[in-house]
MISETI-803127 format. One record per residue (C-alpha): x, y, z; residue number from 1. Coordinates in steps of 0.02 Angstrom, whole numbers, plus 50000, padded with zeros to 5 digits. Example, Ala and Ser with C-alpha at 12.3 -4.5 7.8 and 13.67 -1.06 7.14 Angstrom:
2
R     c1     c2     c3  resi
R  50615  49775  50390     1
R  50684  49947  50357     2
END
This chain:
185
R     c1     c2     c3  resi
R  53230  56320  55418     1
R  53244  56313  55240     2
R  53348  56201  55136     3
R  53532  56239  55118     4
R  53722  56133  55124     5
R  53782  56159  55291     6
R  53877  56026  55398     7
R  53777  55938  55517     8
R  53886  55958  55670     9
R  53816  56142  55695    10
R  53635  56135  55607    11
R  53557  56152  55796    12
R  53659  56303  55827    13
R  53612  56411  55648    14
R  53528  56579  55694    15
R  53521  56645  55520    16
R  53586  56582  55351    17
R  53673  56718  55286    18
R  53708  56654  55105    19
R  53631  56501  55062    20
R  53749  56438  54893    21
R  53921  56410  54893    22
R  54016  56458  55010    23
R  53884  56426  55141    24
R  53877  56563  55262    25
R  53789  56566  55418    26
R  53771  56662  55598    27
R  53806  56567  55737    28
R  53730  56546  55899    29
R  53717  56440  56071    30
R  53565  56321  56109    31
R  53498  56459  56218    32
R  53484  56584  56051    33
R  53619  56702  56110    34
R  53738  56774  55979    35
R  53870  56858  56074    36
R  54004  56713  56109    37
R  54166  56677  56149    38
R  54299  56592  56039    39
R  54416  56468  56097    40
R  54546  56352  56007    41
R  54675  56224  56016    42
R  54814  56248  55862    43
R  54941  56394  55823    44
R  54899  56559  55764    45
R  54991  56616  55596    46
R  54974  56760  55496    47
R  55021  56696  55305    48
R  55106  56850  55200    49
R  54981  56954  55114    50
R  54813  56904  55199    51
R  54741  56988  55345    52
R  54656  56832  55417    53
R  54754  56733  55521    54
R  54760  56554  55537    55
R  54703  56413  55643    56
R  54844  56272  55607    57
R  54866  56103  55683    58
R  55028  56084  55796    59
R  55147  55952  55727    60
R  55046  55829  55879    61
R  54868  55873  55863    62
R  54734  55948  55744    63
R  54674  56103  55780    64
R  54486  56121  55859    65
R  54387  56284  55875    66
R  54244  56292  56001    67
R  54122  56440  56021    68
R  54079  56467  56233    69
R  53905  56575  56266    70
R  53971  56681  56406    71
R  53805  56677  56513    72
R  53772  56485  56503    73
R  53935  56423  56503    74
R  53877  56306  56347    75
R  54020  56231  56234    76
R  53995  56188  56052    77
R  54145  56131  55920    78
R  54126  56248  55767    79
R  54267  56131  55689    80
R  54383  55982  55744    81
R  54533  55948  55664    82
R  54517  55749  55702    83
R  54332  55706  55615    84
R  54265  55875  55529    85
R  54283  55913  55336    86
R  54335  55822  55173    87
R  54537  55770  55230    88
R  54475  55709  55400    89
R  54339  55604  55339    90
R  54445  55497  55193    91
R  54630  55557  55202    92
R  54694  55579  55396    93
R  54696  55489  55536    94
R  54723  55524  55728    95
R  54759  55415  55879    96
R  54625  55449  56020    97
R  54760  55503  56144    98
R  54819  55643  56026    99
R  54644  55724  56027   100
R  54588  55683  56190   101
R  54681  55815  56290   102
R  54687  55964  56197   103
R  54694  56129  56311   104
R  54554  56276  56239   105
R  54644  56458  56246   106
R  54545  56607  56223   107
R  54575  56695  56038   108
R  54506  56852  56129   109
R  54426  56901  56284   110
R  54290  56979  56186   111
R  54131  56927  56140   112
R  54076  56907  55933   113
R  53943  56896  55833   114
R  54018  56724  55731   115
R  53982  56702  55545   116
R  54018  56548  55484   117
R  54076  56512  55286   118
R  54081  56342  55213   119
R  54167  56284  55047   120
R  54147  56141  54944   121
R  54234  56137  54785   122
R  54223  55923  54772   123
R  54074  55859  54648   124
R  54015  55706  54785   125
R  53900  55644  54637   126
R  54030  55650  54498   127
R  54153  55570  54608   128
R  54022  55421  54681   129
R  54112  55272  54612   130
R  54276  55336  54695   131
R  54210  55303  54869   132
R  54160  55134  54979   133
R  54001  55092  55003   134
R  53937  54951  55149   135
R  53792  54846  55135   136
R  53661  54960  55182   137
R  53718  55099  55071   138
R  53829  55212  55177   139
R  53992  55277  55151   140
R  54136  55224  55231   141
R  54251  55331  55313   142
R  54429  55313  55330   143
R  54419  55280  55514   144
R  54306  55104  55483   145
R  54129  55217  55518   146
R  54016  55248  55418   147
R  53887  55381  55367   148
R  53733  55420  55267   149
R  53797  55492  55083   150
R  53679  55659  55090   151
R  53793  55688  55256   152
R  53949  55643  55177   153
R  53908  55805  55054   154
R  53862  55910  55192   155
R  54002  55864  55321   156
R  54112  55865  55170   157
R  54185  56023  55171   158
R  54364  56095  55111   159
R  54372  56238  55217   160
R  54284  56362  55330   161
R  54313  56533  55380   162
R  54243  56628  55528   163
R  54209  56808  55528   164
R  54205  56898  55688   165
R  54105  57070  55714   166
R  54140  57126  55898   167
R  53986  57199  56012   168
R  54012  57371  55959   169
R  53984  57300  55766   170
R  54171  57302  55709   171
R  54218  57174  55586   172
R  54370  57097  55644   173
R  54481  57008  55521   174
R  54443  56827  55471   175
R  54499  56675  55544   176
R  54524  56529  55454   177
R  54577  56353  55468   178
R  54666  56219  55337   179
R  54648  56050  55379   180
R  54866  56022  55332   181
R  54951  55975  55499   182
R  55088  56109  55466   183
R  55069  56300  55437   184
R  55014  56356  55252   185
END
């Protein structure tokens, strides 16, 4: 697949990159190549005043997760995880292990979507190089003690992402989106 920015928590489940610059967007699909899949998530839904996506927010406990389910195998794969995915969860927040462990999935719909996927990254990781922690064999620290590669740091580094739903009959449904703040925009 060709070159492109794209977080490396989903890169084995890319069907198509849709738009290749920033915002990153790409189609979605399960290991077994199948496109049509279920959405589930752990957060609140909100509707902010003069959008017509709604919101994925962390409760006032946990961060919010969104998983995509393929319907025929049953397959599970996190699109985004509140507690380690993008820029805030990787240098600014932290989360005990018991407050992400048991987070109950609900269903945003009982229908099945074609996902699209949109990635933004608005932070200059070059520009900003000095700013972060390094360890001895050139990684970058995280906030949570790990550490990772810098080229992944850029990729996994995102500020938000956005998920755009077209239903089996080919209806666009509107956006979801998710903000990595623990209350509701």
């Amino acid at each position: 697949m060709e070159n492109f920015k794209c977080p490396s928590w989903l890169k084995a489940h890319i069907k198509d990159v849709v738009h290749k610059d920033n915002p990153v967007v790409v189609s979605l699909c399960s290991s077994s190549g199948s496109e049509h899949l279920e959405l589930k998530f752990f957060g609140e839904l909100t509707k902010v005043l003069g959008e017509d996506a709604l919101y994925i927010v962390s409760t006032l406990d946990n961060p919010a997760l969104v998983v995509a389910k393929d319907p025929q195998t049953g397959e599970l794969f996190v699109i985004f995880d509140g507690a380690c995915h993008g820029y805030n969860n990787m240098f600014c927040d932290e989360y005990e292990p018991m407050m992400v462990e048991h987070r109950q999935l609900e269903f945003y719909s009982q229908a099945r979507f074609r996902i699209l996927a949109e990635f933004g990254y608005s932070i200059d990781y070059e520009d900003e190089k000095d700013e972060y922690e390094f360890d001895d064999e050139g990684n970058t620290i995280l906030i949570n003690g790990t550490t990772m590669p810098w080229e992944q740091v850029k990729t996994d580094g995102i500020d938000y992402f956005a998920l755009y739903l077209i239903d089996e009959q080919g209806q666009k449904i509107p956006p979801v989106r998710t903000t990595n703040s623990l209350f509701k925009p």
